[in-house]
N, C-alpha and C positions, 0 to 999 in steps of 0.2 A: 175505847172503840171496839166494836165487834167485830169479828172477820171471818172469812173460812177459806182456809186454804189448805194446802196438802203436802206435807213435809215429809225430808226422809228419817229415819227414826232411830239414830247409833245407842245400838244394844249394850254393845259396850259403857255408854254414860249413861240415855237417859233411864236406864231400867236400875242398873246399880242404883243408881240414885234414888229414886224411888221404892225398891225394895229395901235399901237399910233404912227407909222410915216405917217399915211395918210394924205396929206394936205388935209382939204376939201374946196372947193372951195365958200358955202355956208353954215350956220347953218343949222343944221337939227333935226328937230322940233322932228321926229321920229324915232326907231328906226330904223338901216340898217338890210339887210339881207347878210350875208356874208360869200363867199364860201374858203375854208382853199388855202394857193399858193399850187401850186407842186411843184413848187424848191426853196430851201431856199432863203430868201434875198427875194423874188420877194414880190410886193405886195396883198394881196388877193383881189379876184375880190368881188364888190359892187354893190347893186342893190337897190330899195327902193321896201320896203313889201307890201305886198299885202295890200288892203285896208281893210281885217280882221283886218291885224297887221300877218298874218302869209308868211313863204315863199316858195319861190319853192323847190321840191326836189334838195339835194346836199346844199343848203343853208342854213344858220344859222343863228338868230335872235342875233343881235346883236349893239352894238355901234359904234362910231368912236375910242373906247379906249379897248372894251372890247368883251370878247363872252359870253352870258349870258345861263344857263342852262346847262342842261346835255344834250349830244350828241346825237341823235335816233343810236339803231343799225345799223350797216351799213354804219357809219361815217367815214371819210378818218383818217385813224391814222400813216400812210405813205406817204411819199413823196419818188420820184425818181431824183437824182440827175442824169440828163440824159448824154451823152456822149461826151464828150470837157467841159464840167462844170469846172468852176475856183474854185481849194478848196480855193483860199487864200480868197474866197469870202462869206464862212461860217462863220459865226456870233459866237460870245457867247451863244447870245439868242437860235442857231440854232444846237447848239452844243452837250446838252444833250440829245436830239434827234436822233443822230447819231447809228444807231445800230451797239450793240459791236460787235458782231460777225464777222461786215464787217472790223474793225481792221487789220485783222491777213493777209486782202489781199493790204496796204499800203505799196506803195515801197516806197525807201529813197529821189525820189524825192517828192514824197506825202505829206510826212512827212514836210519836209521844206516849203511847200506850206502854211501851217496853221498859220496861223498870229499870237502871242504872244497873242493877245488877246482875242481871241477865245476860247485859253487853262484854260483860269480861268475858263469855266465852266465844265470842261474834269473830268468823270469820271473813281473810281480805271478798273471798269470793260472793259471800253475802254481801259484804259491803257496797261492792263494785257494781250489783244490780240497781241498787237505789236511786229512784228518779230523781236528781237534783234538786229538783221544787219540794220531794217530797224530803229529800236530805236537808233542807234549811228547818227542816221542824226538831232536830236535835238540842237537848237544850243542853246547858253548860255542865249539870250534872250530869248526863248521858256522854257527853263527850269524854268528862274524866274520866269516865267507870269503863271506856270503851278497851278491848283488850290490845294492845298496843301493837301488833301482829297484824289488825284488821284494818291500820291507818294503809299498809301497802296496796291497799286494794283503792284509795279512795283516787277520784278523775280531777283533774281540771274547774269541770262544770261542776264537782257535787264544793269544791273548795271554793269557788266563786260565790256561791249559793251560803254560805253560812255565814253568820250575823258577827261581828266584829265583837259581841261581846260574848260570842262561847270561845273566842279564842285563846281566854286567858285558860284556858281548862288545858288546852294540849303541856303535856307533856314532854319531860326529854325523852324519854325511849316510844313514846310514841312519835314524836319529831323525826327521828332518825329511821325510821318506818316510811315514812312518806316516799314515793316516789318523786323524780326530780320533775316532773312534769304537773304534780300538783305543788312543788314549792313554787312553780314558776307562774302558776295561777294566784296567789298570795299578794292580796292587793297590801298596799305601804300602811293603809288603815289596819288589814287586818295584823299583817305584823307589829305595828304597833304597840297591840293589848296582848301579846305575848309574853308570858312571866319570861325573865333575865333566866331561869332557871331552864326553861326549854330550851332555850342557846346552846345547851352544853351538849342537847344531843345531835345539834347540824354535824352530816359528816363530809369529808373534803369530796365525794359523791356529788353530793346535796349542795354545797355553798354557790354554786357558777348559778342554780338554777334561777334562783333571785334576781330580781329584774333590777335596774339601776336606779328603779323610784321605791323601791322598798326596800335596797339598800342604803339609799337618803333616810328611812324611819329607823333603823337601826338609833339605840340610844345607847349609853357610855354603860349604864347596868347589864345591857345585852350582851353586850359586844363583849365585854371584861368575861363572860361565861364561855363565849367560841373555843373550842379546842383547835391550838395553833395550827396543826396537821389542817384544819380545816382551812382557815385565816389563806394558808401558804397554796392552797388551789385558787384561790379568786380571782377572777381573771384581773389584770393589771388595767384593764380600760373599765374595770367599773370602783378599782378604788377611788377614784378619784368622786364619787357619791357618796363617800363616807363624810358625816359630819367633819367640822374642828373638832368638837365639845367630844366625838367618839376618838378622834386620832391621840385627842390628849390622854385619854384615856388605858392608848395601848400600854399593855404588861409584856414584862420582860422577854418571858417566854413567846410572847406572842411575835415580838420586833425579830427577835431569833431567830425565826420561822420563816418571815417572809424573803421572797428572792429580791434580789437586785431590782429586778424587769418592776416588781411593785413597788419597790422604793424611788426607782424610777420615776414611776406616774405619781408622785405625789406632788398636790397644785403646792405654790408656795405658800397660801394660806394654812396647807393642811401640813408644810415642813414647818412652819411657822409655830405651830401646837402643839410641836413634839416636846416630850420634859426630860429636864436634864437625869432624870431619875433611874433612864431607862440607855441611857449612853453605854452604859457597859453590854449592851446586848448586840449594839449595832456591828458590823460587821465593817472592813475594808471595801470588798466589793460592793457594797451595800452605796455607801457615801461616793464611792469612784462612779457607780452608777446616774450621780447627779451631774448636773452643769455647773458650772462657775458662779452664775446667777440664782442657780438654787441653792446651792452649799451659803453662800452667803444671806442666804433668805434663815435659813438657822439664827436661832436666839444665840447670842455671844457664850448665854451659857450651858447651851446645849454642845457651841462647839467648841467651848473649854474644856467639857467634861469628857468628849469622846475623845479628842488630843490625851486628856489624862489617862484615860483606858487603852489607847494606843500604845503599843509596843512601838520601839523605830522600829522594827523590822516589818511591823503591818503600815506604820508611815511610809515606808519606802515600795509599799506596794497599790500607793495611790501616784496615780497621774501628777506631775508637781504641780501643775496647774489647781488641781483640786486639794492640794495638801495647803497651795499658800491662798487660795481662797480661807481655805478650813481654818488658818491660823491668823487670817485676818481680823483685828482687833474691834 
């Protein structure tokens, strides 16, 4: 897609960047004096300095690698991407450059035009301009390649907008990027197609934001990646959305974690699915936190094996009520 729009132009990257591609055809003894391109990608134009050592107006004193000094007033700090310009032809290097503002005027062909690797350098503030209809045109490779820094910037509306099948692309450290207001747009589809591997970057920030039907799509691969810190913010009125097939699933560290108040909320289908595997994790207050009717909803040998992890002295600091439920045969 062709386009024209008008970016701001960081001398700092995009010019480095494009001046150590200069082949030079001779060594050069002295410095150059060299003028910024006007459209990205292009090379900047070269001269040799004056025999002060100084150069002409619009010029800049520099090397075949670098630009040396601070800029005079008056210094080009824009470029114009003039009209039929190829975006697919914007650089990484050329990319932090891009002024955000001109975002918000990208159609969906635009958008596809931008090479996967370009995006590693895409800022949240760019991001945040992008029309949502124009946002669903990101494909799966665009989404991996995105710089994980510039998920903070995405809305609600641009996360509702995307196709359930670039989701497998997000990332952990892109995940953990996300503001809590676009987890909480995160339909239970899109979670879904989520690699088990992005789990690992929700942070206990991030976990509440999840709504109770896309905490239902949570699955036992996913969930086994949650870092417990996380696990241990959940609100206790949405555990009870977690699968059986995920509760059976919980690790050691993860049962550690949680308080009382979510051990609390668990239905008795989902104490029901607990393995005896993970007995050693649980806690006194943990089990005191149940009812009589719940503690006996426990598999026999789930509550053999926590009696055998029981110290008496953690025995003696359950309700007796709950300790002879617990020992109920």
């Amino acid at each position: 897609m062709k386009s024209h729009i008008v970016t701001r132009f960081s001398l700092g990257v995009g010019i480095i960047g494009v001046v150590a591609g200069l082949a030079l055809s001779a060594p050069i003894a002295s410095a150059l004096c060299i003028r910024p391109p006007t459209v990205p990608g292009s090379p900047p134009n070269t001269i040799a300095n004056n025999s002060d050592g100084s150069c002409p107006a619009g010029y800049y004193v520099g090397t075949s690698n670098t630009i040396n000094g601070t800029l005079p007033p008056g210094a080009p700090t824009s470029f114009t991407i003039p009209p039929g310009y190829d975006l697919s032809k914007i650089s990484g290097s050329d990319f932090p450059g891009l002024d955000p503002g001109m975002f918000s005027s990208f159609k969906p062909a635009d958008i596809k035009d931008f090479k996967p690797s370009a995006l590693t350098t895409m800022l949240a503030t760019q991001l945040e301009n992008i029309d949502p209809k124009s946002f669903a045109s990101f494909s799966a490779s665009q989404i991996a390649a995105m710089a994980p820094t510039a998920m903070a910037g995405m809305t609600p509306e641009q996360m509702k907008s995307l196709s359930s099948t670039v989701m497998v692309s997000f990332t952990a450290d892109q995940m953990k990027n996300l503001d809590v207001s676009a987890i909480a747009a995160m339909s239970a589809t899109q979670l879904g197609k989520l690699k088990s591997t992005a789990f690992a970057g929700i942070t206990p920030e991030q976990i509440d934001g999840f709504t109770k039907k896309a905490i239902a799509a949570f699955n036992a691969s996913q969930f086994a990646k949650l870092d417990p810190s996380a696990l241990a913010e959940l609100d206790p009125s949405k555990i009870t959305a977690l699968a059986t097939k995920v509760i059976g699933a919980l690790k050691d560290n993860q049962v550690s974690a949680m308080t009382p108040d979510q051990f609390a909320a668990f239905t008795l289908n989902q104490l029901k699915s607990l393995k005896p595997a993970i007995a050693d994790s649980v806690t006194p207050d943990q089990i005191d936190a149940l009812t009589v009717k719940e503690v006996k909803s426990l598999t026999p040998a789930f509550r053999k094996a926590v009696l055998k992890e029981f110290t008496n002295e953690e025995e003696s600091e359950l309700a007796s009520k709950i300790l002879k439920a617990l020992k109920t045969k």
